[in-house]
VEXBA-618195 format. One line per 5 residues: their letters; for each residue x, y, z of N, C-alpha, C. Coordinates in nm, 2 decimals. Example, Ala and Ser with C-alpha at 12.3 -4.5 7.8 and 13.67 -1.06 7.14 Angstrom:
VEXBA-618195
AS> 1.32/-0.57/0.78/1.23/-0.45/0.78/1.32/-0.33/0.78  1.28/-0.22/0.71/1.37/-0.11/0.71/1.29/0.00/0.79
end
This chain:
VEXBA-618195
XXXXX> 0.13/-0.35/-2.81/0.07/-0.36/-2.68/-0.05/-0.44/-2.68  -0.05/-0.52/-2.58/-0.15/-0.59/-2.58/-0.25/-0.59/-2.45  -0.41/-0.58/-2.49/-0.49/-0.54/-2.37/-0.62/-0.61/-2.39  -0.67/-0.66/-2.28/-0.80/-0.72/-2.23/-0.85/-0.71/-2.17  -1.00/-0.68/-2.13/-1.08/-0.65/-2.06/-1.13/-0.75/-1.97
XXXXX> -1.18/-0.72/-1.87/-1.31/-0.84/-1.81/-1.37/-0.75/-1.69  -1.53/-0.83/-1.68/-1.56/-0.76/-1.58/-1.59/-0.83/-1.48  -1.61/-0.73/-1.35/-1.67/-0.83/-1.23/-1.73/-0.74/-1.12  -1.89/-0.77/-1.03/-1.95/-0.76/-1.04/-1.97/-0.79/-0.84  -1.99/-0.64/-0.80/-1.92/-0.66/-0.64/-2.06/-0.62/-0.61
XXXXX> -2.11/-0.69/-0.47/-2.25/-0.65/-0.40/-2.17/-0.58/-0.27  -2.23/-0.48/-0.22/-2.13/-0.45/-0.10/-2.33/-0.39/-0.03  -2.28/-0.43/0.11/-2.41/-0.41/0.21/-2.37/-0.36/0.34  -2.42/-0.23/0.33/-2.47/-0.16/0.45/-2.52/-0.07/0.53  -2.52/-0.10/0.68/-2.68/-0.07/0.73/-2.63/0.11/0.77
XXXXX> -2.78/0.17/0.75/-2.76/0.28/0.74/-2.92/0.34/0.84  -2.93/0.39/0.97/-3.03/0.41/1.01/-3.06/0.28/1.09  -3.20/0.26/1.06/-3.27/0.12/1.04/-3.31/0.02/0.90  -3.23/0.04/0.82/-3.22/-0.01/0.69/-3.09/-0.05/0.67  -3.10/-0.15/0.55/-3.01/-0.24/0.50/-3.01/-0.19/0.37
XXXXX> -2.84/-0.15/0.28/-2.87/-0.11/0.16/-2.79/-0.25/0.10  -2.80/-0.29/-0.01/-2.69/-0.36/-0.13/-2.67/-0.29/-0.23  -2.58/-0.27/-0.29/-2.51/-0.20/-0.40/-2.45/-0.28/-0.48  -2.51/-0.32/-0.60/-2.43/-0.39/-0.70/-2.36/-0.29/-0.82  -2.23/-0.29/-0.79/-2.17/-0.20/-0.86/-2.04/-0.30/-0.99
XXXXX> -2.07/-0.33/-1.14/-1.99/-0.34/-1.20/-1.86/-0.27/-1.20  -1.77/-0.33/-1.25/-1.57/-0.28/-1.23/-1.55/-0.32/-1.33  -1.43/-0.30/-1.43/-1.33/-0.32/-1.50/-1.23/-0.39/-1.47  -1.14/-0.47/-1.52/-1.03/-0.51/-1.52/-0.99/-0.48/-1.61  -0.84/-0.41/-1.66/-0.81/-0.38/-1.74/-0.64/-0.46/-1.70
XXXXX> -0.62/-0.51/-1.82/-0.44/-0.52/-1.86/-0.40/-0.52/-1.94  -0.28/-0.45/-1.98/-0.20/-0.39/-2.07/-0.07/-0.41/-2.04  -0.01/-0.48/-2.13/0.13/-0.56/-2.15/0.17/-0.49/-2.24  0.35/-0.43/-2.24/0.39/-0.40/-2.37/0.51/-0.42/-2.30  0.59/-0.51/-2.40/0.71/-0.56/-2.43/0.71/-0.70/-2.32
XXXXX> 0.80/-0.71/-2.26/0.77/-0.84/-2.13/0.80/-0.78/-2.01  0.71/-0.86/-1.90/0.76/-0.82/-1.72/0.70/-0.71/-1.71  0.64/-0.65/-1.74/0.55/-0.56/-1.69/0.39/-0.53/-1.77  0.31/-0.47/-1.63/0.15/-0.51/-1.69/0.11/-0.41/-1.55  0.00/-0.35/-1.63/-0.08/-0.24/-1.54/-0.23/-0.36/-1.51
XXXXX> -0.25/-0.37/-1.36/-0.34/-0.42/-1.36/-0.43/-0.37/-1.25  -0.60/-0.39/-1.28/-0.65/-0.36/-1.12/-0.78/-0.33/-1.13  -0.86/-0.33/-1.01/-1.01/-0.33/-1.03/-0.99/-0.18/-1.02  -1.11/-0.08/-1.06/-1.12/0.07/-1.05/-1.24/0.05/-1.00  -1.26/0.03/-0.87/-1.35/0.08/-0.74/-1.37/0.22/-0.71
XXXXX> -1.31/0.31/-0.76/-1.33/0.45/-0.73/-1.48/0.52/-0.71  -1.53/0.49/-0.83/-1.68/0.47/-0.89/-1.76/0.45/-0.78  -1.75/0.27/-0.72/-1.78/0.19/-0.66/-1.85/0.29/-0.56  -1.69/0.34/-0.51/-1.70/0.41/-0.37/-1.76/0.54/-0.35  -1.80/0.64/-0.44/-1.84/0.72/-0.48/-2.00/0.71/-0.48
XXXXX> -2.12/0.55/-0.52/-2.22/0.54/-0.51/-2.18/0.47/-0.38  -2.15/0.43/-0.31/-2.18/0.38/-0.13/-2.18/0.54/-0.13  -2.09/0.62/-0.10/-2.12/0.75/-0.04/-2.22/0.80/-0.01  -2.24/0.86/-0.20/-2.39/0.87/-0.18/-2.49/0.81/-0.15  -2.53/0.73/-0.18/-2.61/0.65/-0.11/-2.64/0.65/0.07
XXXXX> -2.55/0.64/0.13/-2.48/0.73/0.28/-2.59/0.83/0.28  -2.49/0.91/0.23/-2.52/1.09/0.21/-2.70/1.10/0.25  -2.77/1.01/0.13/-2.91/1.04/0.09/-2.98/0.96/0.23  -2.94/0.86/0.28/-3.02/0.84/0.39/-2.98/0.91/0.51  -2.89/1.00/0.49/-2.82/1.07/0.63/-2.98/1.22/0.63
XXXXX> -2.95/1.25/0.47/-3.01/1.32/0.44/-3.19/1.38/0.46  -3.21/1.20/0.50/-3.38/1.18/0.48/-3.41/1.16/0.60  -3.34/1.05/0.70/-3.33/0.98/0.78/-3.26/1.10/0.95  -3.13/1.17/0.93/-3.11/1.25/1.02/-2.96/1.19/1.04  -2.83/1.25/1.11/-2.75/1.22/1.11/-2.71/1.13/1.21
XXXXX> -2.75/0.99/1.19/-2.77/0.88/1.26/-2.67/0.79/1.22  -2.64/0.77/1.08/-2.58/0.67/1.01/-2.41/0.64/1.10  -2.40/0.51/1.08/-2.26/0.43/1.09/-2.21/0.39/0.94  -2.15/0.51/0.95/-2.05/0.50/0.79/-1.91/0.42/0.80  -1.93/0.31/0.76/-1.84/0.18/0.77/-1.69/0.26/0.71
XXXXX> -1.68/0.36/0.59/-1.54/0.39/0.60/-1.48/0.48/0.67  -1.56/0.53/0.77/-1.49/0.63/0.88/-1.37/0.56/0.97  -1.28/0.60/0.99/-1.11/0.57/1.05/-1.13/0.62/1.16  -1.16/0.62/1.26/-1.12/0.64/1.40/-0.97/0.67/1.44  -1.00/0.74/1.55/-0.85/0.80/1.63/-0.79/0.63/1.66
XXXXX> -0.64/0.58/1.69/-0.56/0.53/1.75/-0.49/0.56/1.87  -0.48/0.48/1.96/-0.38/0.52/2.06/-0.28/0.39/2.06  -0.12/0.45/2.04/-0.05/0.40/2.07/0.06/0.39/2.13  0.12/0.30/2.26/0.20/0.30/2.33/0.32/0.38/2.32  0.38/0.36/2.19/0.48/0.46/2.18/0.45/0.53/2.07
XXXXX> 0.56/0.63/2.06/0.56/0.73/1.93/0.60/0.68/1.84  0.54/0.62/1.70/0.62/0.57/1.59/0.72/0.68/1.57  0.82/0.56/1.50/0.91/0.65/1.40/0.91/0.73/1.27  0.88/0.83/1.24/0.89/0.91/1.10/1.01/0.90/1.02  1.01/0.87/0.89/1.11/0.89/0.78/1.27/0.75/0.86
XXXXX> 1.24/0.68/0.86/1.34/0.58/0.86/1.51/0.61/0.84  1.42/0.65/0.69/1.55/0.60/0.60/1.61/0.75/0.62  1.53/0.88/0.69/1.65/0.98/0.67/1.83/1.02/0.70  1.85/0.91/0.81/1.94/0.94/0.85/2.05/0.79/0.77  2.01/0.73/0.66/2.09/0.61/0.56/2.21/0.68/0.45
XXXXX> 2.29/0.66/0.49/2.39/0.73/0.37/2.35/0.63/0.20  2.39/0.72/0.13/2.39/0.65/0.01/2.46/0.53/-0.05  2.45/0.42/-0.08/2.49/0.25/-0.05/2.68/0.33/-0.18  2.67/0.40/-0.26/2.79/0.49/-0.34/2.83/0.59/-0.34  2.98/0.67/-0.38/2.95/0.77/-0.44/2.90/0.81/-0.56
XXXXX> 2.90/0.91/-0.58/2.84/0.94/-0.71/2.70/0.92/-0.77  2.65/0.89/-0.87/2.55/0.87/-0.90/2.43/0.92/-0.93  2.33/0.86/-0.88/2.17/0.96/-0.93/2.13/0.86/-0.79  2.07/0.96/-0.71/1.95/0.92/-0.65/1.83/0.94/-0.63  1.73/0.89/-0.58/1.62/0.94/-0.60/1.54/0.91/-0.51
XXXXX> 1.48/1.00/-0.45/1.40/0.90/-0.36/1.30/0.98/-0.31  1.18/0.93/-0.18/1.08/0.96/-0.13/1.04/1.10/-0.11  0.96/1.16/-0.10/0.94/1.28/-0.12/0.79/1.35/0.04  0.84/1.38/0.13/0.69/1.41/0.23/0.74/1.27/0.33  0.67/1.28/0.47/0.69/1.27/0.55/0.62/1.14/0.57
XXXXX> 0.67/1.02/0.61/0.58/0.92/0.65/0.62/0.80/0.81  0.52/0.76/0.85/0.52/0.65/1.04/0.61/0.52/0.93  0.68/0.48/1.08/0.70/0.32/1.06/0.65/0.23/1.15  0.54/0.16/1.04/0.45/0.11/1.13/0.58/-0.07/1.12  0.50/-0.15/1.20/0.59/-0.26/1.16/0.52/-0.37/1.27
XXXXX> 0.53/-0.49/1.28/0.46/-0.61/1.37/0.46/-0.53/1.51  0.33/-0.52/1.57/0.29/-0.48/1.70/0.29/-0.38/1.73  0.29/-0.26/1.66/0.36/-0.11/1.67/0.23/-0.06/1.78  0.14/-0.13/1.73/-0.02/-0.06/1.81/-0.10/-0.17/1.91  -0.03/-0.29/1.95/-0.07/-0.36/2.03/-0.12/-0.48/1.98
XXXXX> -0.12/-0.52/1.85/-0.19/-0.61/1.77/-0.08/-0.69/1.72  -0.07/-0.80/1.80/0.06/-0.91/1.71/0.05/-1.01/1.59  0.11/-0.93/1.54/0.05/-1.00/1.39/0.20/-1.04/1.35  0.27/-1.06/1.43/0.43/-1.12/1.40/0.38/-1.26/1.33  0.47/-1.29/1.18/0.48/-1.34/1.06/0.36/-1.36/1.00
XXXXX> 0.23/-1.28/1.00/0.17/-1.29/0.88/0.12/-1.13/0.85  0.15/-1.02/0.93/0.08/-0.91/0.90/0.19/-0.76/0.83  0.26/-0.86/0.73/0.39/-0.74/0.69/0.31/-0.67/0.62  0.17/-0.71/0.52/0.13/-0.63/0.41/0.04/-0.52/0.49  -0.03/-0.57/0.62/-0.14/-0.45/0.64/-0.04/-0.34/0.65
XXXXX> 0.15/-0.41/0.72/0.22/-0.24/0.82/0.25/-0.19/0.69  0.28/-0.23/0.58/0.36/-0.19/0.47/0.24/-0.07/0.40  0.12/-0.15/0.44/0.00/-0.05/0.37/-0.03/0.06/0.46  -0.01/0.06/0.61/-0.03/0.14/0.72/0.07/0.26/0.64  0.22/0.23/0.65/0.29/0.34/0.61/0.28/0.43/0.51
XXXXX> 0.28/0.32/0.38/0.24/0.40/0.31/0.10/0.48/0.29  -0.01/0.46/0.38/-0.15/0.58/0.41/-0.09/0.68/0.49  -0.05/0.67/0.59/0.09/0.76/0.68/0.14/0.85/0.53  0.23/0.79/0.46/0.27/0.86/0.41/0.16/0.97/0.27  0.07/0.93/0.25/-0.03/1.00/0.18/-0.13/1.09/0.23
XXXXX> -0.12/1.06/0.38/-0.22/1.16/0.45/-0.15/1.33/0.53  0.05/1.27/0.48/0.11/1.37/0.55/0.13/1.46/0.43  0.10/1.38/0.30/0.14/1.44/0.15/0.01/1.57/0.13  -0.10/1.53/0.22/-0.21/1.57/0.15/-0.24/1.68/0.31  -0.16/1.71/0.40/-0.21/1.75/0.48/-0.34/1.72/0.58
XXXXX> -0.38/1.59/0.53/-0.49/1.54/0.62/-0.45/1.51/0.76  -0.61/1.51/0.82/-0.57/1.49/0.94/-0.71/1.38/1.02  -0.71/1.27/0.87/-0.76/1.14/0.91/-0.67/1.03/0.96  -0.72/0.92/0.98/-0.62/0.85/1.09/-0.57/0.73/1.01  -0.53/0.64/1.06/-0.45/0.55/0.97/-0.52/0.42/1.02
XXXXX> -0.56/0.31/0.92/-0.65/0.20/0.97/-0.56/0.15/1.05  -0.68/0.04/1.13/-0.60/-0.08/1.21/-0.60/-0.14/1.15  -0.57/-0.31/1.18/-0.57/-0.43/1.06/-0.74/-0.44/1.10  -0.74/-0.45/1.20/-0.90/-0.49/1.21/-0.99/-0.43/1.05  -1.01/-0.29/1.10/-1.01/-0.20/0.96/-1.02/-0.19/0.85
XXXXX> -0.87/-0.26/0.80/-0.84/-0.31/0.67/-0.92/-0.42/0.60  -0.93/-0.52/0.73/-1.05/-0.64/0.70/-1.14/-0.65/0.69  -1.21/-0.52/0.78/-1.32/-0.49/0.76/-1.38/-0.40/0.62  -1.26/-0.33/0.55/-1.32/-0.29/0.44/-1.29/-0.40/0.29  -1.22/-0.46/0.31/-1.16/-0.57/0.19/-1.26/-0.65/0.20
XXXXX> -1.37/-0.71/0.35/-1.45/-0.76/0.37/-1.61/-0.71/0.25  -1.64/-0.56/0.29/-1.69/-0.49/0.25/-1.74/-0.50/0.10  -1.63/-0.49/0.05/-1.59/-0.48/-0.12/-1.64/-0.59/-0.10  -1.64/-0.71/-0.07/-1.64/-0.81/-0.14/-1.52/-0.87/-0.20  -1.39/-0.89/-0.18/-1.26/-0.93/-0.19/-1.24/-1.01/-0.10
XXXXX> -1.28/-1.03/0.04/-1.28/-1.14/0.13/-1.39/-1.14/0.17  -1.41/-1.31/0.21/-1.52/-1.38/0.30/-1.55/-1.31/0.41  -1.66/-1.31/0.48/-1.68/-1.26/0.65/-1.56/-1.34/0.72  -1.52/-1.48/0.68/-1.42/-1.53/0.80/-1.31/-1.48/0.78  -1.25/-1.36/0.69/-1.16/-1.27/0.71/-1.13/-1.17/0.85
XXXXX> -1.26/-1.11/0.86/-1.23/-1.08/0.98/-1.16/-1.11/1.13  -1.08/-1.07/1.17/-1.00/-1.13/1.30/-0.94/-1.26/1.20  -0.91/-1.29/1.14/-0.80/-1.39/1.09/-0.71/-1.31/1.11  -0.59/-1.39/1.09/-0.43/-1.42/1.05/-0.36/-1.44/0.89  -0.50/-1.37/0.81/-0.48/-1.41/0.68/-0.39/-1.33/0.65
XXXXX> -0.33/-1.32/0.55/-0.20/-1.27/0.47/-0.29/-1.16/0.36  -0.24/-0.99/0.34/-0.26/-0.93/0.21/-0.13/-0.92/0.16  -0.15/-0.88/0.02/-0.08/-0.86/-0.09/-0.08/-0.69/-0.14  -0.02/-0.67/-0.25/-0.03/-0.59/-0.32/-0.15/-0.54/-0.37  -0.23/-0.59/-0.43/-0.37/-0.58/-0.48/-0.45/-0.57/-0.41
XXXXX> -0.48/-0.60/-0.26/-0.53/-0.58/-0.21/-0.52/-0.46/-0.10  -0.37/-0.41/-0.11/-0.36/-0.28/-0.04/-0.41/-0.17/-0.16  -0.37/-0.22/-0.27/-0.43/-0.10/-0.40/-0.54/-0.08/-0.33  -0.65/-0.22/-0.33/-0.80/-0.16/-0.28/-0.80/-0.10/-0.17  -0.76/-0.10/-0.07/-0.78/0.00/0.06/-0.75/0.14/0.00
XXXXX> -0.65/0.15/-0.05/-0.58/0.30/-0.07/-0.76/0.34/-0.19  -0.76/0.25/-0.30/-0.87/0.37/-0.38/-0.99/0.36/-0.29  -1.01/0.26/-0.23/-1.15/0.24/-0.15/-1.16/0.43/-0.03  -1.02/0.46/0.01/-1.03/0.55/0.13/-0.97/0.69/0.05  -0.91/0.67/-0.10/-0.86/0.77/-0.08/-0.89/0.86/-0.24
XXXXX> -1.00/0.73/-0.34/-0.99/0.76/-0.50/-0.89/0.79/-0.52  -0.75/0.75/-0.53/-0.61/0.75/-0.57/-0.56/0.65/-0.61  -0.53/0.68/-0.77/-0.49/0.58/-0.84/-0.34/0.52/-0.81  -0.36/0.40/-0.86/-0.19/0.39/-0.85/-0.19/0.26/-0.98  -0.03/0.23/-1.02/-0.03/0.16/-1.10/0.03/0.03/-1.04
XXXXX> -0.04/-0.09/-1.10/0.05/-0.19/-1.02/0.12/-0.25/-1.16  0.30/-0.30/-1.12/0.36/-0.37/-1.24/0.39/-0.48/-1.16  0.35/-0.58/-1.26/0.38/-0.70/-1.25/0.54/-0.79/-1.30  0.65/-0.81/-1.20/0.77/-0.78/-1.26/0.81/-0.93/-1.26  0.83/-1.05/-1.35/0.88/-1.15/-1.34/1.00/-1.18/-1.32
XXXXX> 1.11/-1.05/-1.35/1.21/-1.02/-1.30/1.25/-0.86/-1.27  1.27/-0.90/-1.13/1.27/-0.72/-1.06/1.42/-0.65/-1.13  1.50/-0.72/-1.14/1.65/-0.66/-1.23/1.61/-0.60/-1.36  1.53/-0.65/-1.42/1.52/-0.60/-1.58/1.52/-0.44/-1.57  1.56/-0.41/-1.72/1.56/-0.29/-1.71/1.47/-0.22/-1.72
XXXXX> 1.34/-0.29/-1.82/1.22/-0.22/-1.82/1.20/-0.18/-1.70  1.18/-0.27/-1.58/1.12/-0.26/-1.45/1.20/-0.16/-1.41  1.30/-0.16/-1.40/1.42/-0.05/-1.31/1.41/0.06/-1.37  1.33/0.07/-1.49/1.37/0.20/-1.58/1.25/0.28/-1.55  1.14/0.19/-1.54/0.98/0.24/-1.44/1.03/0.28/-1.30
XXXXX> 1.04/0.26/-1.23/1.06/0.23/-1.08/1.15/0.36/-1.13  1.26/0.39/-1.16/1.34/0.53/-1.22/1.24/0.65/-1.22  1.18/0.60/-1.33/1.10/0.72/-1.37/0.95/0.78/-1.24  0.91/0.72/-1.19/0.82/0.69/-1.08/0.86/0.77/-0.98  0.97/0.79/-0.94/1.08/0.84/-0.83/1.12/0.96/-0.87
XXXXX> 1.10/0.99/-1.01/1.21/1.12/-1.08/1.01/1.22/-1.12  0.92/1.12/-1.10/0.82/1.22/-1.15/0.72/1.21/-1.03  0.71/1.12/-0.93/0.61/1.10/-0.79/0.70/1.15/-0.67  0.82/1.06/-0.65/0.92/1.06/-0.53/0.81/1.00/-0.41  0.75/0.93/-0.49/0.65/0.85/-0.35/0.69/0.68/-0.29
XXXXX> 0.59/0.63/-0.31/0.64/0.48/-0.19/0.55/0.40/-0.30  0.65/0.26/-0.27/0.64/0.16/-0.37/0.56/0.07/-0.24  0.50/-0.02/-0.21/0.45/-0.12/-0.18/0.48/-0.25/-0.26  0.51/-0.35/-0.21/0.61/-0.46/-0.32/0.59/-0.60/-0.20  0.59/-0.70/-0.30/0.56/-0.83/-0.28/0.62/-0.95/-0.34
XXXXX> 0.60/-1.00/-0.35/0.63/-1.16/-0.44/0.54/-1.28/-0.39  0.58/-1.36/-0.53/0.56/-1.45/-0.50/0.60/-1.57/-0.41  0.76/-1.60/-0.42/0.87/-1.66/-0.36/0.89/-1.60/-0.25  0.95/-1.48/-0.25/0.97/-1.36/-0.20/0.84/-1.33/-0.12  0.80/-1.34/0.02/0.62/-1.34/0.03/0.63/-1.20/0.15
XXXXX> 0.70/-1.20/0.15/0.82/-1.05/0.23/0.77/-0.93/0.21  0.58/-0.86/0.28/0.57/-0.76/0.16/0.72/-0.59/0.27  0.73/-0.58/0.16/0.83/-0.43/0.19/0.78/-0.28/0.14  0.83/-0.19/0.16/0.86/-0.06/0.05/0.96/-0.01/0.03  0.94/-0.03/-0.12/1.04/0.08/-0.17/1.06/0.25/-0.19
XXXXX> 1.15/0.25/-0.13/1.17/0.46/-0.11/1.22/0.55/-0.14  1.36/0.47/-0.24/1.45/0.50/-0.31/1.51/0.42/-0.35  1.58/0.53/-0.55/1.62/0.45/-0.59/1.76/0.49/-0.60  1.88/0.42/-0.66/2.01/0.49/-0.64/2.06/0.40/-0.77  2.16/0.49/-0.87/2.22/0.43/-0.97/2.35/0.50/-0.96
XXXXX> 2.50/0.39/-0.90/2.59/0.39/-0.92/2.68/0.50/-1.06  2.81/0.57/-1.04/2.88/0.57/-1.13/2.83/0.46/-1.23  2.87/0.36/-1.16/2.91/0.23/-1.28/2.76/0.13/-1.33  2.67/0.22/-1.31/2.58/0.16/-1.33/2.48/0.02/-1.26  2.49/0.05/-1.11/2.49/-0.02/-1.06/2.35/0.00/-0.94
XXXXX> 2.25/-0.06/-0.99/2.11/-0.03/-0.88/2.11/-0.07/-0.79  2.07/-0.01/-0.68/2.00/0.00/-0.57/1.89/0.05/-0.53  1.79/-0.05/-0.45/1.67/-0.01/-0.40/1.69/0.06/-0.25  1.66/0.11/-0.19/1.59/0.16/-0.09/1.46/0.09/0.01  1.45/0.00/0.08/1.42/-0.10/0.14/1.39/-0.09/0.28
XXXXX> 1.26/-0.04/0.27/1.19/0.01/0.45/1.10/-0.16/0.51  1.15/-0.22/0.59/1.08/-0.35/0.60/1.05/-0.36/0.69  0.94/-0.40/0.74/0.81/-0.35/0.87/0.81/-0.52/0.99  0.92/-0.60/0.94/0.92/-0.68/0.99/0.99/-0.67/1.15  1.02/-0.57/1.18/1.09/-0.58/1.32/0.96/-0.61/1.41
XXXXX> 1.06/-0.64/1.54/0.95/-0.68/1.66/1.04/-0.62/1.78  0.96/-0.53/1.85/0.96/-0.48/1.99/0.97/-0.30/1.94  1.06/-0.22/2.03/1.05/-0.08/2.00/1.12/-0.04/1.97  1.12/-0.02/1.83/1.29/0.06/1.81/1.29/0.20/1.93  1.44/0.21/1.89/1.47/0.32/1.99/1.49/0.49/1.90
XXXXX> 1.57/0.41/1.80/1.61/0.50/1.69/1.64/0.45/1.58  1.64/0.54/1.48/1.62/0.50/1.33/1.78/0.43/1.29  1.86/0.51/1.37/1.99/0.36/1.37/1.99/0.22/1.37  1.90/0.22/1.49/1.86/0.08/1.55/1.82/0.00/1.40  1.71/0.07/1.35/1.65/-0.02/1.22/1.75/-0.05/1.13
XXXXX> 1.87/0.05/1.07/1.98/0.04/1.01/2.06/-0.12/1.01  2.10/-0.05/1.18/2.19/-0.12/1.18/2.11/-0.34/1.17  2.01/-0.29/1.21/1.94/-0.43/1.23/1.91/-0.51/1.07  1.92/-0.42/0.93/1.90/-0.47/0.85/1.73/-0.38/0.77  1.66/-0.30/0.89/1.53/-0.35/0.85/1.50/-0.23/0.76
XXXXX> 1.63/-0.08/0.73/1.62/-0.02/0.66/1.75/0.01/0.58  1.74/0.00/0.44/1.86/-0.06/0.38/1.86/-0.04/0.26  1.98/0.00/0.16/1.97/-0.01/0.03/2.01/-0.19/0.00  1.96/-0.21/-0.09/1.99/-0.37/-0.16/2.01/-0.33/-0.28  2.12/-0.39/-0.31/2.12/-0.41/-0.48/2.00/-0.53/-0.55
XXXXX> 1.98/-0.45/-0.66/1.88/-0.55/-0.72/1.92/-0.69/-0.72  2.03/-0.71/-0.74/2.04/-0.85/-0.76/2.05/-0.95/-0.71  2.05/-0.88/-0.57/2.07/-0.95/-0.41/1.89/-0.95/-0.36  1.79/-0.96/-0.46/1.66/-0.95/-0.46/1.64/-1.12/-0.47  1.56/-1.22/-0.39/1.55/-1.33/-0.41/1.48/-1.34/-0.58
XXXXX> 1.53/-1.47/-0.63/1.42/-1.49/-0.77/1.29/-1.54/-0.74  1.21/-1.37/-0.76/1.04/-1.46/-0.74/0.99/-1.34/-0.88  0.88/-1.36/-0.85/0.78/-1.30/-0.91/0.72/-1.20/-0.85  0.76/-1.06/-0.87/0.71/-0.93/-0.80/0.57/-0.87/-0.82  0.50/-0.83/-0.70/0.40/-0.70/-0.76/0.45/-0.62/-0.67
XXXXX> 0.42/-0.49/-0.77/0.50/-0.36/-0.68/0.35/-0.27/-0.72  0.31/-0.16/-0.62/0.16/-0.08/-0.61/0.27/0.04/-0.60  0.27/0.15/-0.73/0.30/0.25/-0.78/0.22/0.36/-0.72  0.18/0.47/-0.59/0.10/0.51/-0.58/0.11/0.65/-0.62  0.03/0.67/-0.66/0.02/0.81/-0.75/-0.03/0.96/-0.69
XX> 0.04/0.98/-0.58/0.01/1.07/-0.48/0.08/1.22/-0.56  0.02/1.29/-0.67/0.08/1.43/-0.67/0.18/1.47/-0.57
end
C-alpha cells in the first residue's frame, strides 16, 4: 500500500457581533492506494469546523446572542412537494441474484425543483441536496437542506472557491460535495478514485459499502461530467452488475416516480453501459 501526505493551509473569515474573526486552520491530505483504481482521498475539515464553532460559541458567549452564524440552513419553500425514495417503486433489472441497496428515506431534488435554474451546470449541488435529504432523514434531524446559493457560500467560506463563486454557474464535483457534507455534518465519507468503474476491486467496494452502510454514492467523472447517485447494487445469477442510478437531471415536475422511470432518470445500468471516463464516487458513511 502506498501513502502520502501533504498539507494545506485554509484562512476562513467571519464576522461575528461587531468583529471580524480569521481562522487559520492546517488539514491533511492523505492518499492511500493499494493494488490499482482505487484511492481514499480528501481534506479532514472536521477539526476546521469544530474551531469556527467555537470560536462562534465564545463571542456569542461574551458579546450576547447577536451573532450571524454563516453555517446555519434556513427553512425553504418550495413550489411543489418533492419526490421521496425514487427508486421504490423500480423492479430489479433480473431474476435472482443479490441486491442491495439504499437504506432510510431520501427528496429528489433535480434542476429547478426550488425555483433556481440551474439547468446544465447544477447536477452536483441536486445530487449533493439528495443525498443531505437523505442523511438528515437517517439521523432524524430536522435541519434543512442547503440552497445552491448556500453551498457556495460555504465552499466560498473554506476557502475552496474564489468570492466570484458566488451566484456563478460554476460546476461542483465530488470533493467538493465531500466538503459540504463534513463542513455541516463531521461525517466522514470515503472518496474512491475509479479509473475504471467495471473493475472488480471497485465493484467489489461499492458491494461491500451497500452490504455494511446501505447509503448513497454521489459519483462523477471525468468524461462522464454527469454528476449522479448511486443507490443500489444488483449482481445477477450469472454474474452480472448493475448500478442503481438516481439522476437529478430532469426538468419541469415530475408527477410520479413512474414518470422518472419511465423517462430514463431512475434506472438500473449495467456497468458496462457506463461511459469510459475516470470516476469519483463520495462513499458516505452515515451509520
Amino acid at each position: 500500500m502506498f501513502e502520502f501526505q501533504e498539507e494545506k493551509t485554509l484562512a476562513f473569515q467571519f464576522h461575528c457581533c461587531d468583529f471580524t474573526f480569521t481562522k487559520q486552520i492546517r488539514l491533511r491530505k492523505v492518499n492511500k492506494q493499494k493494488g490499482t483504481g482505487a484511492a481514499g482521498v480528501g481534506y479532514q475539515i472536521s477539526e476546521f469546523r469544530n474551531q469556527i464553532l467555537l470560536a462562534m460559541e465564545n463571542c456569542v458567549n461574551e458579546f450576547g446572542d447577536s451573532a450571524s452564524v454563516p453555517l446555519k440552513i434556513g427553512p425553504k419553500k418550495y413550489a411543489y412537494s418533492l419526490l421521496e425514495d425514487p427508486q421504490s417503486t423500480l423492479a430489479t433489472p433480473t431474476g435472482g441474484g443479490q441486491t442491495l441497496g439504499i437504506r432510510g428515506a431520501f427528496k429528489y431534488f433535480h434542476y429547478g425543483c426550488d425555483g433556481h435554474q440551474d439547468a446544465g451546470w447544477g447536477c452536483g449541488y441536486r445530487t449533493l441536496q439528495s443525498a443531505i435529504s437523505w442523511i438528515l432523514r437517517r439521523r432524524n434531524s430536522e435541519e434543512h437542506v442547503p440552497s445552491i446559493p448556500d453551498i457556495q457560500h460555504i465552499l466560498v467560506a473554506i476557502d475552496d472557491k474564489g468570492p466570484d463563486f458566488k451566484g456563478s454557474r460554476d460546476w461542483i464535483g465530488t470533493l467538493e460535495e465531500f466538503y459540504v457534507i463534513d463542513v455541516l455534518f463531521q461525517l466522514p465519507c470515503r472518496i474512491l478514485h475509479a479509473t475504471e468503474l467495471s473493475s472488480p476491486e471497485i465493484l467489489g467496494q461499492i458491494r461491500k459499502y451497500f452490504e455494511e452502510y446501505q447509503g448513497f454514492i454521489a459519483m462523477g467523472g471525468l468524461s462522464d461530467t454527469s454528476s449522479k447517485a448511486i443507490v443500489g447494487y444488483h449482481c445477477s445469477a450469472e454474474d452480472h452488475i448493475f448500478l442503481l442510478v438516481v439522476d437529478p437531471h430532469f426538468v419541469g415536475v415530475p408527477s410520479t416516480r413512474q414518470q422518472l422511470i419511465d423517462q430514463g432518470y431512475v434506472r438500473w445500468v449495467p456497468v458496462d453501459e457506463f461511459p469510459a471516463s475516470t470516476y469519483n464516487l463520495c462513499l458516505i458513511l452515515q451509520p
